[in-house]
N, C-alpha and C positions, 0 to 999 in steps of 0.2 A: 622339852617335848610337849608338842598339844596333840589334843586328841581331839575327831570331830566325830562328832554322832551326826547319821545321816537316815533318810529311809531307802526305799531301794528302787523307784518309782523315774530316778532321771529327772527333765526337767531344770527349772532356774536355780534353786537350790542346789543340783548335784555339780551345774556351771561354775554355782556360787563360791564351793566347796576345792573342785578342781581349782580354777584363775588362784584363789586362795592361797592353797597349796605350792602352787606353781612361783609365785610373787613371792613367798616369805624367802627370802634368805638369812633370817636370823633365827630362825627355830625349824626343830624338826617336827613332821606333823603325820598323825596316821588318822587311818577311817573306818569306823568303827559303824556298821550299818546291818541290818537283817537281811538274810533271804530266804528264801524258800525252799521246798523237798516236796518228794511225792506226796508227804501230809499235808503238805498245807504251807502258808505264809507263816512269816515268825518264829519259823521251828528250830532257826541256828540263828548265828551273829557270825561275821564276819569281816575280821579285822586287813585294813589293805596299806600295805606301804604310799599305792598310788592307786587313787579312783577308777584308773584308767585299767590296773593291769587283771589280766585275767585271772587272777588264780590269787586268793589273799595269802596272807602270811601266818594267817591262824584260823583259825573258826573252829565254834562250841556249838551243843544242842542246849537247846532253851526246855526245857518240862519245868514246870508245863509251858506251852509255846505263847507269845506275847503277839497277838491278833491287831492290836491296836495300841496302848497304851497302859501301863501297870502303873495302878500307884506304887507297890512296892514288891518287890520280884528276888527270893533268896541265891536263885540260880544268879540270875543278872547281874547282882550285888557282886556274887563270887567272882564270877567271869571278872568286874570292872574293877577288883580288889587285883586281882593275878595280874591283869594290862597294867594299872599305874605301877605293881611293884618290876616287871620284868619289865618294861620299860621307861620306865620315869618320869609318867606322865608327874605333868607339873601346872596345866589349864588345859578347861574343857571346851572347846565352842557348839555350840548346840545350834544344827542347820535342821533337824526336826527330833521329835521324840515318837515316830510315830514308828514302833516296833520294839520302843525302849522301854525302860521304866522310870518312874519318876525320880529313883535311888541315884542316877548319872546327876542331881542336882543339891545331893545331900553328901560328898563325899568329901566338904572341907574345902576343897580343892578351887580357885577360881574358876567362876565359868562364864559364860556369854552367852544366852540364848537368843538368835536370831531371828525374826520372824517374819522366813519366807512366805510361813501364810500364815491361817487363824486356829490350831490346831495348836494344842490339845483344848484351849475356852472352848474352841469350834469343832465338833466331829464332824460337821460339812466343810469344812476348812476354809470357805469362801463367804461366809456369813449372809449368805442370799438362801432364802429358800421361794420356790418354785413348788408348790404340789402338781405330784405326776401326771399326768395330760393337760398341767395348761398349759394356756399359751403365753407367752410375752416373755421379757426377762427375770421374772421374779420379784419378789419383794426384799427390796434392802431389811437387814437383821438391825435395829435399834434396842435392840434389850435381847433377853434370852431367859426369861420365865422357865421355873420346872416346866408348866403347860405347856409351852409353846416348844421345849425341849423335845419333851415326850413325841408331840407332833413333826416337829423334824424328823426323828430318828425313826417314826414310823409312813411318813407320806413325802418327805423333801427332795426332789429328786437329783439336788446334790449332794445329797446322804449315800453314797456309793463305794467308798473306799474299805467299809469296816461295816461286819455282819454281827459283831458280837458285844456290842456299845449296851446295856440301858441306860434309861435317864439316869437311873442313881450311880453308874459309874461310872458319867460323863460328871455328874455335881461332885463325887469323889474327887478324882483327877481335876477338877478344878482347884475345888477345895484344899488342898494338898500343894500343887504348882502353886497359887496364889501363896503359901504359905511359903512356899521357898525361896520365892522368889521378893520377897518381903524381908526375907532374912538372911541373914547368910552372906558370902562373898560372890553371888549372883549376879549379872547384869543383864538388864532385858536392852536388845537392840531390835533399832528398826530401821526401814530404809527410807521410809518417807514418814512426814508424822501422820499425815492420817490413819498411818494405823495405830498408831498409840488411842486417838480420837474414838476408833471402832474398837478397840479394844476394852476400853473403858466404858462403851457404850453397853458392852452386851455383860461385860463384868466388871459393876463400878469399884471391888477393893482394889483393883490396881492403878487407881486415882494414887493412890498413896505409895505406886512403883514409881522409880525415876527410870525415865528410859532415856535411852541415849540412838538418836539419832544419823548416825553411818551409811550414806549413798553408797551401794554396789559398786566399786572401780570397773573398769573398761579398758583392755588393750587397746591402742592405738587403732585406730582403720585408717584407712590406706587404697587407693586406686586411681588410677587414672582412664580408665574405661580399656578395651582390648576392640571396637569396632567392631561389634559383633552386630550378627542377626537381630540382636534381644531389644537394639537402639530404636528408639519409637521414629518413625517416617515424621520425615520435616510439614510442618505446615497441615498435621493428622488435629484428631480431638488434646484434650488435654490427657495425662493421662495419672493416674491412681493406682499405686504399689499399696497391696498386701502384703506384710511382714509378716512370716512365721505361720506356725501350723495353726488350723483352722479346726477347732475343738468347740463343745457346747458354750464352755466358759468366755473363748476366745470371740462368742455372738458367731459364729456360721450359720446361725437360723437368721438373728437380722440381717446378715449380709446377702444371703440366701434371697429373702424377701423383698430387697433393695435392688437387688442387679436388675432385674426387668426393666424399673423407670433410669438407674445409675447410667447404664450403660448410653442412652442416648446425650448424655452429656460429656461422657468419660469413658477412654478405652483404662482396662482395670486387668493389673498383674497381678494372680495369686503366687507370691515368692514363699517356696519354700511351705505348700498347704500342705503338704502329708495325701491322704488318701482321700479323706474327705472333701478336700477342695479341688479332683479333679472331676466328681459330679455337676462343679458349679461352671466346666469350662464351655466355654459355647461363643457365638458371634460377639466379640467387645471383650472377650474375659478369655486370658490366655492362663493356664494354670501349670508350675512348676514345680513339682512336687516336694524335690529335695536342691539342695545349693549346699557345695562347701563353705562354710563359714569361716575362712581363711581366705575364700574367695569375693564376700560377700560387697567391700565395696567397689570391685572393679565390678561386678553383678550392676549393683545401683548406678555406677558412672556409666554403664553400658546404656539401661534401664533409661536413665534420666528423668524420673519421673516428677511431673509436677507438685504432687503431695505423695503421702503417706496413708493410708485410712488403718486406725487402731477401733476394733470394734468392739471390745472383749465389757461384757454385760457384769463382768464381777467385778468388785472392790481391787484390781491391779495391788499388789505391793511395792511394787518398784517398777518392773518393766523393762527389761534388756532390750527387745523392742524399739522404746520409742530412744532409748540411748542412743540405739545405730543408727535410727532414721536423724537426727536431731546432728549426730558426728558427721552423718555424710552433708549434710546443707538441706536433708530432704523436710517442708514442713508436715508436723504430724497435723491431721485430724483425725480424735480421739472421740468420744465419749466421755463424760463429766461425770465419772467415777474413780475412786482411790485417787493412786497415786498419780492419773492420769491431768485430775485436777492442783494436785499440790505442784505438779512441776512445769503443766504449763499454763501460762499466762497469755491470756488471747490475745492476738492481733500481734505478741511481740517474739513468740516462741513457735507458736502453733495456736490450732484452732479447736474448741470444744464444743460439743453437741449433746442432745438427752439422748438416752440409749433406746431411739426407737427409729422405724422407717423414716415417717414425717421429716422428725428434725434434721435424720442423719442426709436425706436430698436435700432438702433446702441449707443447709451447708454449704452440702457441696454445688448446690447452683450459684451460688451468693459468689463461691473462691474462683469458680469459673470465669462469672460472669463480669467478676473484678480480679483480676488477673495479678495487678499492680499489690493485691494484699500477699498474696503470694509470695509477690518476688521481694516485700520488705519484709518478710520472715526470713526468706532464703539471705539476706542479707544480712539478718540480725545472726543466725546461726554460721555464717562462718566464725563467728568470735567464740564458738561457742565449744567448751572442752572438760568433757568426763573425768573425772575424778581416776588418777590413776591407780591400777590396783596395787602400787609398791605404798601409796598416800593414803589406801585405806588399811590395808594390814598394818601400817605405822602407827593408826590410830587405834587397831585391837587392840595391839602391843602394848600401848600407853591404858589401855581399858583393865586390862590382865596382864601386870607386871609377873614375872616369873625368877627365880633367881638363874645364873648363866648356866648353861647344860654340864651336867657334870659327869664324869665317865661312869664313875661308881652307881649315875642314877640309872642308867642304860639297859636295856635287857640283857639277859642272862644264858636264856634258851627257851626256844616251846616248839615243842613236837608240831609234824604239819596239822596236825589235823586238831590240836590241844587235846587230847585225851591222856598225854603225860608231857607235863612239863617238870624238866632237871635242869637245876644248874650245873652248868660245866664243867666246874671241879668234880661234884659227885658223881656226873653221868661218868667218869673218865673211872671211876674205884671200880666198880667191877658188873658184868651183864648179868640183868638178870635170867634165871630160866627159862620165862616165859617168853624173853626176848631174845627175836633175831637178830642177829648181826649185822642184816640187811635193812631191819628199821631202826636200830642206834645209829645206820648211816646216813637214814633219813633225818633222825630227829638231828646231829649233827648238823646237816647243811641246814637246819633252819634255824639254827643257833646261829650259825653264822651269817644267814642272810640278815637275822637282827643287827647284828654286830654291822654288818654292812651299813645299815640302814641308820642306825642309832651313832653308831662313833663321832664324835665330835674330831676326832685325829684326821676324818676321812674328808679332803675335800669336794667340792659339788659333782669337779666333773671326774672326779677318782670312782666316785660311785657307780656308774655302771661299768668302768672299766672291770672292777672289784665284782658285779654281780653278774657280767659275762664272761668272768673267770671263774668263779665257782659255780654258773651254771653248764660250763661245759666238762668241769673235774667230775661235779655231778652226775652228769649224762654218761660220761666214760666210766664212773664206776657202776650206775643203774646195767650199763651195756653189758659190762663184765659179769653182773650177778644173771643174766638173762642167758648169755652163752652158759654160764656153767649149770645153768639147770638144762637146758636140751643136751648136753654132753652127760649128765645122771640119767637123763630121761631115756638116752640111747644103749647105755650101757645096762 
């Protein structure tokens, strides 16, 4: 059994975390992430069979609640003591720590921490800071001084996600991580190297971490186009796909700033901007706000776009992004940041730019107005193929050897909501007082949803056969205790 720590935020990470999951078929894996209540962020934990499904399989209250990051957290500890014994965890993969405490990396236990971004070294998570009303994209983080610390956390305006950081408990939680990760049966991973490069920049003791290096896998894409409306008119301008939502990070203000001159060279699809990119829609710029991503390369074969434009003003980690544009034949032009630069090589993958107006048109006049660079990228990228996500979990596995799932390691029982967990044997000796009949039935079926979830006896596609049979025994006895109170009620 592995266990993943998550935050609660969505995004590449929570992608990361899903495909993950979805791809192992040699271990069982749950999700272990914070969310929120009328108090506030961090106030519970909630543990999930599947990322996807609405309702976890456990959740506890956190007091005091964890806003950001704990170096060490006695509640927290408890909780992750109860998860490894009731269900046997045996490796951790760490996809963020941001609602966690740093205790998930001191349990013995192999683990993996991921580094979808720069968080916990980084409380702006993106190592750029920007003080609030400038202009431009910010200043690249090359060190990270208490001073210059202190300044972030109080003027950065990618300092946003966490109200309750000081300097000294961002150099804490450094302090601390850096030590554990130092020691221990830890492994740091990344998905391109330059962020080992930044990492070490802004915090040189992890010169003396070994990181290990793991590209994002990628399902297959796939499409042959469907003749739609979406197909650019024959013999029109050239034409420029936007990929993905259009966020601070993502440069929406360079891109913003760029359409006016862009547009007379290039008709420009915002695919997939979310809300902020349909302000940017107007004469040459068609904006889409949402696209099923199951649909996404029959989208681009419709689409046919001549490039790609990646804008995004931060240090990228990885990039799902330029992976699709890059799987469909489409070439990217990016920006000469992160991982943007580690993966592409000009003139043979795609094309790179500094992250400003200037450079980002003259670019794109250059790909226009030479046409032919274009179509020997588009040539180079048929050969071209993402790392599959069964080839990358292959490689966790070889990262965090574990011993084979053993029945005896498996959960036991836990109440829905963890506020009484029993083992099965015991629950079965006798009710207590204070306890209904009606929630020993509850805590029951979540015994057994474990047991569903955990059994090595059970195979893949037995499983939801098994969890749509005790969700409907369930229902039919929740039915029956619901009659028999309006039958008291009436009488």
């Amino acid at each position: 059994m592995q266990l993943h720590l998550l935050h609660n935020w969505g995004g590449g990470a929570a992608r990361w975390v899903e495909d993950y999951c979805r791809a192992d078929r040699k271990r069982q894996n749950l999700v272990l992430k914070p969310i929120a209540d009328v108090s506030g962020p961090g106030t519970r934990l909630a543990l999930y069979e599947h990322l996807a499904d609405a309702r976890p399989i456990a959740c506890w209250k956190l007091d005091p609640p964890i806003r950001s990051c704990a170096v060490t957290h006695p509640g927290y500890r408890q909780i992750l003591a109860e998860i490894r014994h009731l269900y046997g965890v045996e490796a951790i993969v760490v996809s963020s720590l941001a609602g966690h405490a740093l205790d998930a990396l001191a349990t013995g236990l192999p683990a993996a921490v991921v580094l979808h971004e720069y968080f916990p070294l980084c409380p702006a998570l993106f190592i750029v800071f920007r003080r609030r009303g400038q202009a431009g994209p910010g200043t690249f983080c090359t060190s990270c001084p208490p001073e210059r610390l202190a300044d972030c956390l109080a003027h950065n305006e990618y300092y946003r996600f966490f109200d309750d950081l000081t300097a000294a408990d961002v150099l804490a939680i450094r302090d601390r991580f850096v030590a554990l990760v130092q020691s221990g049966p830890v492994r740091v991973v990344v998905p391109s190297p330059c962020v080992r490069r930044h990492v070490v920049m802004i915090e040189p003791r992890m010169d003396r971490v070994e990181f290990h290096v793991i590209p994002h896998g990628m399902e297959p894409l796939r499409g042959e186009g469907e003749d739609s409306a979406l197909r650019k008119p024959a013999g029109g301008k050239p034409m420029a796909v936007v990929l993905g939502r259009l966020t601070h990070e993502k440069g929406v203000e360079l891109l913003a700033s760029a359409l006016p001159e862009l547009v007379r060279t290039c008709d420009v699809v915002l695919l997939g901007c979310g809300e902020p990119g349909l302000a940017l829609a107007g004469p040459g710029v068609k904006a889409i706000p949402a696209y099923d991503r199951q649909r996404l390369a029959n989208l681009l074969a419709d689409l046919d776009p001549d490039f790609g434009l990646l804008t995004s003003i931060v240090p990228e980690t990885f990039s799902y992004t330029l992976s699709e544009l890059m799987a469909c034949g489409i070439p990217p032009v990016a920006t000469d940041r992160g991982s943007f630069a580690d993966r592409i090589e000009e003139g043979v993958n795609g094309f790179l730019f500094s992250a400003d107006v200037g450079a980002l048109l003259a670019k794109v006049r250059s790909l226009c107005e030479r046409p032919e660079q274009l179509a020997e990228v588009r040539r180079n990228l048929a050969r071209f193929q993402p790392q599959s996500l069964e080839a990358m979990v292959a490689r966790y596995h070889e990262l965090l050897p574990v011993p084979a799932l053993r029945e005896d390691a498996c959960a036991r029982g836990l109440s829905p909501m963890g506020s009484l967990r029993v083992p099965v044997a015991e629950a079965a000796a006798q009710l207590p007082a204070d306890k209904t009949f009606e929630t020993a039935v509850d805590e029951l079926f979540a015994m057994a949803r474990v047991k569903v979830a955990c059994s090595p006896r059970l195979r893949a596609w037995q499983r939801p056969i098994a969890r749509v049979l005790l969700a409907g025994g369930y229902g039919l006895v929740k039915l029956g205790f619901r009659l028999l109170g309006r039958r008291k009620k009436a009488a």
